[in-house]
N, C-alpha and C positions, 0 to 999 in steps of 0.2 A: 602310701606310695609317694615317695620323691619324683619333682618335677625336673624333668630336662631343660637346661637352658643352653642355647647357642649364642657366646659370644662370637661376633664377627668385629675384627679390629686388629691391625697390620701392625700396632705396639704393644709387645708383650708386655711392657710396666704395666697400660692401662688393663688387659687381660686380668693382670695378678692382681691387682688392687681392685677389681670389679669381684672375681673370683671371692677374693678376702672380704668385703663386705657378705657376699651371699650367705660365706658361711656363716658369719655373725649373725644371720636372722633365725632367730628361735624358734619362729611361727611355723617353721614350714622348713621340710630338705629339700635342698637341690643338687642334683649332677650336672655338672660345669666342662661345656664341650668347648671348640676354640677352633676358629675360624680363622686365620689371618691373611686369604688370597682373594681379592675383587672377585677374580672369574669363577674361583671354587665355591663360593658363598652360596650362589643362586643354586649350582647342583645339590650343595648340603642340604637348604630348605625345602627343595623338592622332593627330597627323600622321606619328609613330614616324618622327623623322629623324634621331635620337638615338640614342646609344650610353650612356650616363649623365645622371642631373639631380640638380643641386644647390640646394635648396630648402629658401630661407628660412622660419622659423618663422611670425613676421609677415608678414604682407602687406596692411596697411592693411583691406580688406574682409574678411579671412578668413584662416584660418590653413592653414600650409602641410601640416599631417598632413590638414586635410581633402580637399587636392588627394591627396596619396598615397591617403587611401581610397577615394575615385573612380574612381583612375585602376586600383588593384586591381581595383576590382568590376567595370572593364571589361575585365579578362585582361589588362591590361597588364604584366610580371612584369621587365621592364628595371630598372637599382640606381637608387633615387633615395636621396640623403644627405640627412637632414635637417641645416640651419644653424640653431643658438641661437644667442643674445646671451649665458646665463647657464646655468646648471649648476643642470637640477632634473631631478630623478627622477622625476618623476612624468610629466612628457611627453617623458621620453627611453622609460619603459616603454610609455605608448601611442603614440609613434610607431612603436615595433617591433613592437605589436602588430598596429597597422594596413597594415604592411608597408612600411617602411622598411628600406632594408640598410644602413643604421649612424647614429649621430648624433653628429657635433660641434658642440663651443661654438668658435666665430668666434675669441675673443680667444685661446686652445689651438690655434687651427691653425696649423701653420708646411706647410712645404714638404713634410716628410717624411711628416707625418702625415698631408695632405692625399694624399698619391701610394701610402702603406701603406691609406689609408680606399678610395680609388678601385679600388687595385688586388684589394684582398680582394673591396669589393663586385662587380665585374667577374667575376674567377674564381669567385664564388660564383654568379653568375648562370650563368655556361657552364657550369659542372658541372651548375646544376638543370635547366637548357636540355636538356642529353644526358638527362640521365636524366627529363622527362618525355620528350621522346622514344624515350625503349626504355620504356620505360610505355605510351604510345599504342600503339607496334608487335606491344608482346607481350599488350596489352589487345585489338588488332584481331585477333590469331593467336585468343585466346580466342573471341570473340565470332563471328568471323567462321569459325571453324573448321569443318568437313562434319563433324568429328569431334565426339561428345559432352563438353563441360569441366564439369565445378564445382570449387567450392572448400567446403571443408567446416569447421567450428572444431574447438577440442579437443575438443568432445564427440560429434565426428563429425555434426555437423548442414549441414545446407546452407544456404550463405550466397550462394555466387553460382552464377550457372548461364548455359548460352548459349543462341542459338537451337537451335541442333543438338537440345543436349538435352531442351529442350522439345519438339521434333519427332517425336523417339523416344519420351519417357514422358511425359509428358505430357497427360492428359484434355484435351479441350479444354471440358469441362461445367466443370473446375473453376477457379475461379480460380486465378494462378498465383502471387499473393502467398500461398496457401495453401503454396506452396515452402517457402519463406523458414522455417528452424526444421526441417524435416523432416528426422527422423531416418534416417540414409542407409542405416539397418538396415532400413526399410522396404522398400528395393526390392530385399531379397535374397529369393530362394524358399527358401533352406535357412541358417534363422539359424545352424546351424554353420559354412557358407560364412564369413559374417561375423563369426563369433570368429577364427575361423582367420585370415583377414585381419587384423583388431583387432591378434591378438598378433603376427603378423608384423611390422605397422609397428610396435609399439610393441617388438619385439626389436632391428628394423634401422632404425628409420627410414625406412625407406621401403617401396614391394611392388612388384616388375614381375611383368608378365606372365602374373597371378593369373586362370584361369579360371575363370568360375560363372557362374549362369545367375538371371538379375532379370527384375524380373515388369513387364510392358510393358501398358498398358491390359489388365490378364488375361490376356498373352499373353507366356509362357517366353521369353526373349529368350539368347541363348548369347552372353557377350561377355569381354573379357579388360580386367582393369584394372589400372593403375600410378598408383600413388600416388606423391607426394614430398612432403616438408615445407618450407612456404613462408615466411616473413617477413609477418608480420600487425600490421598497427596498430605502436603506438609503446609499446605493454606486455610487449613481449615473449611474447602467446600463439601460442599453436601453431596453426597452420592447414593445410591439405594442399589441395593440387592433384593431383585427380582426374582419367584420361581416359578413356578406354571407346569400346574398340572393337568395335563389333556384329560379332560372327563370323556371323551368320544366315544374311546371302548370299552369305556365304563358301563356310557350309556346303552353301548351296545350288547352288552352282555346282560346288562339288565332289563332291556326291551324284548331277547331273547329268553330271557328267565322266565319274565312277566307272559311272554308266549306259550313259555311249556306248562306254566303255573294254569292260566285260562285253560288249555289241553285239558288238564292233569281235575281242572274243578270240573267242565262240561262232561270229562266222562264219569267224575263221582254222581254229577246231578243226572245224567243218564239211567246210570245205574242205580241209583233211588227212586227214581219216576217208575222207571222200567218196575222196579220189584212194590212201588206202595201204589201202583196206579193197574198194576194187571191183575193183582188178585182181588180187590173187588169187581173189577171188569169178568172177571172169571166169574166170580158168585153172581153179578147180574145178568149175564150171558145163561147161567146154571139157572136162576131161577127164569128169566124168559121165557128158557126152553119148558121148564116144567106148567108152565102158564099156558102155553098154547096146546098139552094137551089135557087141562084138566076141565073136565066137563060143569056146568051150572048147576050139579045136582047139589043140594042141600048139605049134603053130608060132607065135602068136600070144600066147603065156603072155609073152613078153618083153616085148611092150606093151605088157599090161594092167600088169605088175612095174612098168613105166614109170611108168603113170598114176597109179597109187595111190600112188609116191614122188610128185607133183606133185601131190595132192590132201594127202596126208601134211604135203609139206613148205610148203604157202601155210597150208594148217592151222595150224601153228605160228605163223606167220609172224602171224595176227590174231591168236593168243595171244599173243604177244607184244607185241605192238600195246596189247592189251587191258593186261597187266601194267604197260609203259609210262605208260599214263596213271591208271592206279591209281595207280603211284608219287607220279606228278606233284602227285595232289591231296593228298597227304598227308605230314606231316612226316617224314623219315626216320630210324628208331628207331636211335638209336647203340650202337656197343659199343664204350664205352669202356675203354682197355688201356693204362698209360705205356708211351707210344712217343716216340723220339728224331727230330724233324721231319724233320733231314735224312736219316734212310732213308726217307722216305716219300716225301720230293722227288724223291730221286735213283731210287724204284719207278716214281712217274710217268713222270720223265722216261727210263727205261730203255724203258717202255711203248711209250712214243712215238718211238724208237730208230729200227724201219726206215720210217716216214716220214721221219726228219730226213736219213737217207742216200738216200734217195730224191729226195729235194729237193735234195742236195746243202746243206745247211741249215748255216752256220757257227754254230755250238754255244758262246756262251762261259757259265761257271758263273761266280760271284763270291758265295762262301759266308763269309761271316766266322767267327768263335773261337769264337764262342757254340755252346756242347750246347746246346740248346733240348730240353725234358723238359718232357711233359705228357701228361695223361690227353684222349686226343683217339680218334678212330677209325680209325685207318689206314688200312682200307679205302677207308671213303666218302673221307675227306680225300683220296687218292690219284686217285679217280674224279671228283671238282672239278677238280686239278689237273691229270688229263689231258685234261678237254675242255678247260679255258684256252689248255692246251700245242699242240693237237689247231689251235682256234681262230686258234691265231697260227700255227700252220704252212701251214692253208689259207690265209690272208690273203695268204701271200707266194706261192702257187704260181705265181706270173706275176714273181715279180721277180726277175732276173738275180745278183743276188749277195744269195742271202735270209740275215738276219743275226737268231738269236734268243741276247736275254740272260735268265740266270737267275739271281738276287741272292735270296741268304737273309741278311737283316743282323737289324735291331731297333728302336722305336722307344721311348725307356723301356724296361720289360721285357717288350714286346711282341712276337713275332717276328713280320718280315715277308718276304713274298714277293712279287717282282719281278718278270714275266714280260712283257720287250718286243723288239717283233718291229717290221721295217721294211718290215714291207706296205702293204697300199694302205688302209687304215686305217679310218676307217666314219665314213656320212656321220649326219645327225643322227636320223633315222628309226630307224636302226639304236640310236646309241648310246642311245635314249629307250625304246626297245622290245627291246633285248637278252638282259632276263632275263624277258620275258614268257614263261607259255605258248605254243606253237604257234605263234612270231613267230619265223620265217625265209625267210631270201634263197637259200637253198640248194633246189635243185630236187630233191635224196633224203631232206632233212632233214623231223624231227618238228618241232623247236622247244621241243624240253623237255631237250637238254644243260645248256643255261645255266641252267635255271630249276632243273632237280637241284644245280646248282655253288652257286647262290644259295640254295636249303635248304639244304645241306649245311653250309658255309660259316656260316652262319646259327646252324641246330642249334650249330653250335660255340660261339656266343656271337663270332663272328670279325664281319669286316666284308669288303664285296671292292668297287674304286673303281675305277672306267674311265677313263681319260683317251683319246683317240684325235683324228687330225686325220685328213683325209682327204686318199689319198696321202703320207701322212708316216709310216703306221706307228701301232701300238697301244701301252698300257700296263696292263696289269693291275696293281692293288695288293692283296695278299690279307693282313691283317692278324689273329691269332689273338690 
């Protein structure tokens, strides 16, 4: 595509002779337009049909810096070169001042120089062309952001702000050029909050993800904030770009969650009470009754022997019930012993021995080199691992060739444990609610196996991470 040039210049020699060099440049075509009225000039350029102008000093009524400064004050930012007769300083300075992108003297122009002036001024205009462009873009991110922005100077004051954040802090009693200077240590409630902050960015240069809590029209606001340092002005001072995310209703939707969630656990523990605590209450209620009418005769002692095992043993049975869920609510006290990981694996997995023959269960182990040696509990670690083990064994009870693997490797010097099974895997109900309390699919289960494996586990300072698809199989990761 050939570039438009608007000569403006009231001597047709200098027109032809400018014309005549352009066409000698090989680099590049140009269509060669021609201006030669003061007053017409400024309507030409506003018609923006042009890609360049080259503009004569004189122009009989007026001079050609004053078209350049018009044509600036009307956002027009396209190169215009000013043309001299003669070499002076003083209106080569204010033509640059007024916005002009370069200046020759007429009698100095040849070809080369004319095609090196055209070209710089060109690229100089494209490069500032992009860059107000990403200036607009990331001015409208600012302004137009839901999220809170400022920017602050070196001495942590506020210099720009958006609507957002006048939204949030904001009086609206006060004026908001009252901003403008506000020391941004104002809106902290805990001016140690704000030291703390302070030396952060001044150790790293920058802060993420710093939470504290700023005071909102008198009202504690919880929000998290990340700083960076920006490019300010043409002095080189420090300026920072500020965000601020309101945690509020974050938190408040998570303290409403955390509410339906306690609902949602009290009526599952409910409803296990209710169904593992009535039917022995039935049976002793049943045998009771059959006690207060059976006579001392002789013959009948073997009955009563009966009853009282069946009152005896549901007895136990909500004792244990009852132990159960003590446990549940409470951390489980360790005893810590140096124990060697893989005798504790291989105690689990012996546990679980006549289920995996029972299932016909194909058993592979994959233990790597590593002793693993630590102060851990062998016990309880062992009673995590066999409800995992226990977990993936029921899974597969329907599958035809059930396959479980058991990998003790390491990650770093971490040891890890690997327990995956190719059952029918768990759908997402499941995998969201698996170490709850009292959250199971099982028609004999409490719902407090998992929830022990996940204390336990836990107590150890360990981690444990489910992956499962459904019908494809589980994976435990138990990491210590």
């Amino acid at each position: 595509m050939s570039l438009k040039v608007l000569i403006i210049d009231d001597d047709e020699d200098d027109y032809v002779i400018m014309s005549h060099y352009l066409s000698k440049i090989k680099t590049e075509e140009y269509d060669v337009f021609w201006c030669n009225d003061f007053d017409l000039a400024e309507q030409e350029i506003l018609k923006d049909e042009h890609h360049i102008y080259l503009i004569d000093h004189f122009l009989g009524k007026g001079e050609g810096i004053q078209i350049i400064e018009r044509i600036r004050e009307r956002g027009i930012l396209k190169p215009m070169i000013l043309l001299t007769g003669s070499s002076n300083y003083a209106v080569d300075e204010e033509a640059m001042s007024k916005g002009a992108s370069d200046f020759l003297i007429k009698k100095e122009v040849r070809v080369d120089t004319l095609e090196r002036a055209m070209r710089y001024a060109l690229e100089r205009y494209n490069q500032e062309k992009n860059i107000r462009a990403q200036e607009k873009k990331y001015r409208s991110l600012f302004e137009l952001s839901l999220e809170p922005f400022l920017v602050l100077n070196s001495n942590m004051c506020v210099t720009e702000y958006n609507a957002a954040f006048l939204d949030v802090f904001h009086d609206a009693n006060t004026p908001t050029q009252l901003l403008q200077n506000t020391c941004f240590s104002q809106l902290f409630k805990y001016e140690f909050d704000f030291n703390s902050l302070k030396n952060q960015l001044n150790k790293d240069g920058f802060v993420k993800g710093f939470k504290t809590t700023l005071v909102n029209k008198g009202v504690d606001v919880v929000v998290v904030l990340s700083i960076a340092h920006i490019p300010y002005g043409t002095d080189g001072d420090k300026a920072y770009h500020v965000a601020i995310s309101d945690l509020t209703k974050l938190m408040e939707q998570e303290a409403e969650l955390k509410k339906v969630e306690k609902m949602s656990m009290s009526g599952r523990m409910a409803r296990m009470i209710a169904h593992e605590v009535r039917n022995p209450l039935t049976n002793i209620r049943l045998a009771v009754s059959e006690l207060s009418v059976i006579s001392s005769d002789e013959d009948e002692k073997s009955d009563k022997k009966l009853l009282e095992q069946m009152i005896d043993r549901n007895t136990i049975r909500i004792s244990d019930l009852i132990d159960d869920l003590l446990k549940s609510a409470r951390p489980p006290e360790l005893e810590l012993v140096n124990t060697e990981l893989r005798k504790v694996l291989d105690a689990a997995i012996q546990f679980c021995d006549d289920r995996v023959k029972l299932l016909n269960v194909q058993l592979t182990l994959d233990y790597c080199d590593d002793v693993f040696e630590g102060y851990w509990d062998p016990e309880k670690l062992k009673i995590a691992l066999v409800n995992i083990i226990i977990n993936a064994i029921e899974a597969m009870a329907d599958k035809e060739n059930p396959e479980l693997l058991i990998t003790l490797t390491k990650e770093g010097n971490r040891p890890v444990i690997l327990i995956k099974d190719n059952g029918k895997g768990m759908d997402e109900e499941t995998q969201t609610n698996l170490f709850d309390p009292f959250f199971t699919k099982r028609k004999d289960g409490l719902g407090l196996g998992m929830t022990a494996t996940l204390n336990i586990i836990n107590m150890h300072k360990g981690k444990v991470v489910v992956n499962s698809t459904e019908g494809h199989g589980t994976k435990f990761k138990v990491t210590l």
